[in-house]
LOFI-457407 format. One record per residue: residue in one letter; x, y, z of N, C-alpha, C, O in turn. Coordinates in steps of 0.001 Angstrom, whole numbers, plus 500000, padded with zeros to 6 digits. Example, Ala and Ser with C-alpha at 12.3 -4.5 7.8 and 13.67 -1.06 7.14 Angstrom:
BEGIN
A513190494310507800512300495500507800513200496700507800514236496681508465;S512850497750507080513670498940507140512900500030507870513409501138508039;
//
This chain:
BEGIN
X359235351818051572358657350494051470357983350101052783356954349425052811;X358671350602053972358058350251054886356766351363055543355975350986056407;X356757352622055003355328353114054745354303352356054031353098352200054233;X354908352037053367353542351057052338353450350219052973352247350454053081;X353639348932053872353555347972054452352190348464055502351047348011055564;X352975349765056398352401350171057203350632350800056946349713350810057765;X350641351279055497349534351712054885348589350612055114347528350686055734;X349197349382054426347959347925053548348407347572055462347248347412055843;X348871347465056157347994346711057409347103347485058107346118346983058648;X347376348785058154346195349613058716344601349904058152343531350143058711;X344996349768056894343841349422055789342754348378055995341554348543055779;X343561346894056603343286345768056586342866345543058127342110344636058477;X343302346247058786342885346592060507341400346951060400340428346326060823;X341490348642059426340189349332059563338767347924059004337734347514059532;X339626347565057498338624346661056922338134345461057900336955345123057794;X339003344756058897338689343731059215337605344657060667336382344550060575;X337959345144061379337328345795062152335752346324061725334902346296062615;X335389346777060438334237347324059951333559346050059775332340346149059919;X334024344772059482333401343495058926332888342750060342331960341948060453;X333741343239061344333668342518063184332132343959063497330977343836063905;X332523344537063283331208345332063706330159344909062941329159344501063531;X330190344927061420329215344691060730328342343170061333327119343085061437;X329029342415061566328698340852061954328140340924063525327187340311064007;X328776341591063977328287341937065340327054342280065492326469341845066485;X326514342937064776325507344369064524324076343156064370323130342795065070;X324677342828062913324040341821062179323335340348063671322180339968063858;X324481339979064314323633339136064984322785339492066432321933338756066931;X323235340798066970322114341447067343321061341782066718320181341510067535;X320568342188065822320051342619065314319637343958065370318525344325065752;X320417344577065039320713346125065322320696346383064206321312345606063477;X320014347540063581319761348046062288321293348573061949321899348623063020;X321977348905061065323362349753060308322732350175059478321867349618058802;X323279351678059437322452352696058506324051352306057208325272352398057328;X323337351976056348324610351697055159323733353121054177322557353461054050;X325395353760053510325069354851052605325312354267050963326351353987050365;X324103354230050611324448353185049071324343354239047763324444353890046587;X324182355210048104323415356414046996324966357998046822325221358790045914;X325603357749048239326133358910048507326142360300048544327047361121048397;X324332360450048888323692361679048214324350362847048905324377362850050136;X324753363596048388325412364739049408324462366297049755323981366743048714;X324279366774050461323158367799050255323855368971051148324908368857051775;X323193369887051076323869371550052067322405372316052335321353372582051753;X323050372477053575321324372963053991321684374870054319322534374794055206;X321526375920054130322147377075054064321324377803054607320788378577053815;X320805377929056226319901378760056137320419380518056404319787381550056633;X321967380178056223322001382053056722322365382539055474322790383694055501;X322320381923054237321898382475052882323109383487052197323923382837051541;X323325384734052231324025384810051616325824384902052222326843384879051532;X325690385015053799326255385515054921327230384045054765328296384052055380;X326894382876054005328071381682054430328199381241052989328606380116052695;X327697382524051729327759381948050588329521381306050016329736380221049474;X330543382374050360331798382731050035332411380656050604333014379849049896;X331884380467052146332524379265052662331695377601051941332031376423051828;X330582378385051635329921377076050683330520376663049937331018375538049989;X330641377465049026331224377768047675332695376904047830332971375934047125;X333519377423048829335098376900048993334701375115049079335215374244048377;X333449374879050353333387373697051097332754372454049585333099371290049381;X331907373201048908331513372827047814332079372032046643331665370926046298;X333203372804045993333936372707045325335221371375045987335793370643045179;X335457371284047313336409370657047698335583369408047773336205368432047356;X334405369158048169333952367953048529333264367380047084333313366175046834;X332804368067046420331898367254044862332379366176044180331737365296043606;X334443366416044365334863365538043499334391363939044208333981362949043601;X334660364152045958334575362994046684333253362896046789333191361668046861;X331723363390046877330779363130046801329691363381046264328596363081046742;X329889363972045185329621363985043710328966365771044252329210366476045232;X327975365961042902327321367137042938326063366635044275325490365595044600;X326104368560044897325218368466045985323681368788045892323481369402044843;X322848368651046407321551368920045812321346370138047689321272369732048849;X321320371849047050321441372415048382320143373096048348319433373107047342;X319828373684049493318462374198049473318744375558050849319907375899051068;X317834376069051482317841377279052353317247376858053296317833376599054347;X315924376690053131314564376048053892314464375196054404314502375290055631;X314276373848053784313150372701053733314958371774053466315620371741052428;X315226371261054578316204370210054446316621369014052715316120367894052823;X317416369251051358317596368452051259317819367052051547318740366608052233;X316659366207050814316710364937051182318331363978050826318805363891049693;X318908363395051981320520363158051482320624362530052522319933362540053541;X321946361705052111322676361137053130323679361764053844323892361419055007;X324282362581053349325894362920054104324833365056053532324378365499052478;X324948365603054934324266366682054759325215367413055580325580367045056697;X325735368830054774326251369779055727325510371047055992324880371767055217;X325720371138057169324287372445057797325501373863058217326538373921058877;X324773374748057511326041376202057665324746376738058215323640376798057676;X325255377226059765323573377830060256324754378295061888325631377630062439;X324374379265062096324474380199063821323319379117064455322252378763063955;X323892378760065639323163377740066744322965379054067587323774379979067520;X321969379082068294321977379776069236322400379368070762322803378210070659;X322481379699071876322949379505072836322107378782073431322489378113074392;X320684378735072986319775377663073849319171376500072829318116375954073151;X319653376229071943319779375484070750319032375746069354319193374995068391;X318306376732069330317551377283068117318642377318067198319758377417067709;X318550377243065671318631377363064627318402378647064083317236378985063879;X319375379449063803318574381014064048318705380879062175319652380553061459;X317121381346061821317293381665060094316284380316059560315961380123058388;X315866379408060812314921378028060621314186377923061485314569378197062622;X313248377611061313311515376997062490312145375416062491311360374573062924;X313106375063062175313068373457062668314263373632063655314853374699063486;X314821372741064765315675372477065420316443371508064847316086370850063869;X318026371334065715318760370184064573318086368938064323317759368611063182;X317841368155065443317559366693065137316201367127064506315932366207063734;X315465367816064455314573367977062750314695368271061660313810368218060806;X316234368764061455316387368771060349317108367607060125316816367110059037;X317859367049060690318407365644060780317538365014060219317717364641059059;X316284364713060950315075363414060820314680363789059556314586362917058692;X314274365672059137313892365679057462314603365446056126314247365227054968;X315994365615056915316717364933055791317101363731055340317468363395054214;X316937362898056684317259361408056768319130361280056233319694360486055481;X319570362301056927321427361852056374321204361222057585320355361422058453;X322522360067057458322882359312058050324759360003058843325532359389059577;X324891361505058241325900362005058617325902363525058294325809363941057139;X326023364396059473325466365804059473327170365951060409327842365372061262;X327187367321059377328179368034059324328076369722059516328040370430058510;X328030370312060870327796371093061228329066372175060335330192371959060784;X329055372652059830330034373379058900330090374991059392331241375411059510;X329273375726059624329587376558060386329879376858062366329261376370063312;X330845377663062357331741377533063787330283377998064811329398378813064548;X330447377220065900329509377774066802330380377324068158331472376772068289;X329172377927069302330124377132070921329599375986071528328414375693071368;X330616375073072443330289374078072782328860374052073378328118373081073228;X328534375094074018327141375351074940325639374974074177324637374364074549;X326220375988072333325394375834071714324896374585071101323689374359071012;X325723373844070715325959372790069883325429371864071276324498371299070703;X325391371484072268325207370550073379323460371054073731322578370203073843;X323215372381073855321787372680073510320931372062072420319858371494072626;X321523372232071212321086371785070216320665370636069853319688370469069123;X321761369235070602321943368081070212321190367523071469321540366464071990;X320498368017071777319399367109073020318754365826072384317988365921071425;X319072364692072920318428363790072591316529363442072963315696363490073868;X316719363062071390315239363027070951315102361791070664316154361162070779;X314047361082070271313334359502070091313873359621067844314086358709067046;X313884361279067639313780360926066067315575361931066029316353362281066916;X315566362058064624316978362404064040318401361850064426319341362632064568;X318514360823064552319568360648065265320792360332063694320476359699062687;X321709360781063874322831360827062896324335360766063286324405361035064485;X325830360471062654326848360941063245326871362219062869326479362771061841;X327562362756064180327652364310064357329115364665064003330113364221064571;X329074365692062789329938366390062978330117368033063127329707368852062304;X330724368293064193330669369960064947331471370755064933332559370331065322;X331451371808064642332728372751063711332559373705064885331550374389065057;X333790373695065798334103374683066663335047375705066005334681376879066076;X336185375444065385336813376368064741337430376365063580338617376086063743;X336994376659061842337351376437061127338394376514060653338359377744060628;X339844376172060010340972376079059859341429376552058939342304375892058377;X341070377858058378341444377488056400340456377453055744339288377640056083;X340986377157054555340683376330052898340464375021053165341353374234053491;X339143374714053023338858373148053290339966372227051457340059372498050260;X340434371307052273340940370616051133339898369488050994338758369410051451;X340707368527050134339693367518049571340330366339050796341370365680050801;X339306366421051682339421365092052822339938364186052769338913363524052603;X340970363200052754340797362159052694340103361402053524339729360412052896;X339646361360054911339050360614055583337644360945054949336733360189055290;X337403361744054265335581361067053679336244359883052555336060358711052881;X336812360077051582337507359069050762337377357483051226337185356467050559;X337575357707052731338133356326053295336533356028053889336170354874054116;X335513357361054138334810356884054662333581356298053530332630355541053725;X333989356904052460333264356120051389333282354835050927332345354132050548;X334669354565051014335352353578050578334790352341051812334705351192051379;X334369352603053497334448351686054263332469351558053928331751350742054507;X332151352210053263330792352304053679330403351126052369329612350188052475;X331326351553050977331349350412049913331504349001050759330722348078050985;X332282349150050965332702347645052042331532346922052858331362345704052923;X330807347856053430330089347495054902329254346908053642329058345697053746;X328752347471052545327869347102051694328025345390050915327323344550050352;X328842345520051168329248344056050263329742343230050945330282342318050319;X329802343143052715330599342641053757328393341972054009327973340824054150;X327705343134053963325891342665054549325387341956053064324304341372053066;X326040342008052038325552340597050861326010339531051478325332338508051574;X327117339636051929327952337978052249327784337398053295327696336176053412;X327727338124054083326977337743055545325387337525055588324831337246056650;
//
């Protein structure tokens, strides 16, 4: 009983906290990228070499963000995009003519998920700040397993519903 207590105030922490940012944001006037579509996409450029971990990463995430729309090439257009790609050591994209924050900017996710393992060197090459692509980063230094079904995307869906209906009321 007192897990559950502990659950609904931390819940109500995260919620009230997302609504203090949201309002915050709002009277700066600072754009918030809100995800209203939950498009999920996979960008694959080393093709058949990360088919086996797609496939696992695939299957675990669809239930939480529905079916993915994936491609090799040419960045699916999406919000929440995971990129399975070898970084190189001076930030190339080996298997693509675009660099990350271009494939970032062509996809327009608002959350990139580096899914295959690379090194800090590479990934800090890669992520040079540019004027375009800018996204939250996520960077897969060492994969763990069998991806399960996340709960923190769950929650992050769930806060992004929120932020959505927190910028009607405000």
């Amino acid at each position: 009983m007192f897990g559950d207590a502990m659950q609904y105030a931390g819940l109500l922490f995260i919620v009230g906290l997302a609504l203090v940012v949201i309002f915050v944001a709002r009277k700066r006037k600072v754009p918030v990228a809100l995800i209203d579509a939950h498009r999920f996409g996979i960008l694959n450029p080393k093709a058949g070499a990360a088919a086996p971990i797609v496939a696992e990463d695939t299957a675990a995430l669809t239930a939480v963000l529905g079916p993915p729309v994936q491609a090799s090439g040419t960045p699916p257009q999406c919000d929440v995009l995971f990129l399975y790609c070898d970084i190189a050591p001076d930030g190339r994209i080996q298997g693509s003519n675009s660099g990350l924050r271009e494939i970032i900017r062509d996809s327009g996710a608002s959350v990139v998920v580096v899914a295959s393992e690379n090194g800090g060197d590479s990934y800090v090459a890669a992520g040079k700040k540019r004027e375009y692509g800018r996204a939250n980063l996520v960077l897969t230094m060492q994969r763990r397993g069998q991806v399960q079904q996340p709960d923190h995307l769950k929650l992050y869906v769930t806060l992004q519903n929120l932020a959505l209906l927190a910028a009607e009321l405000l």
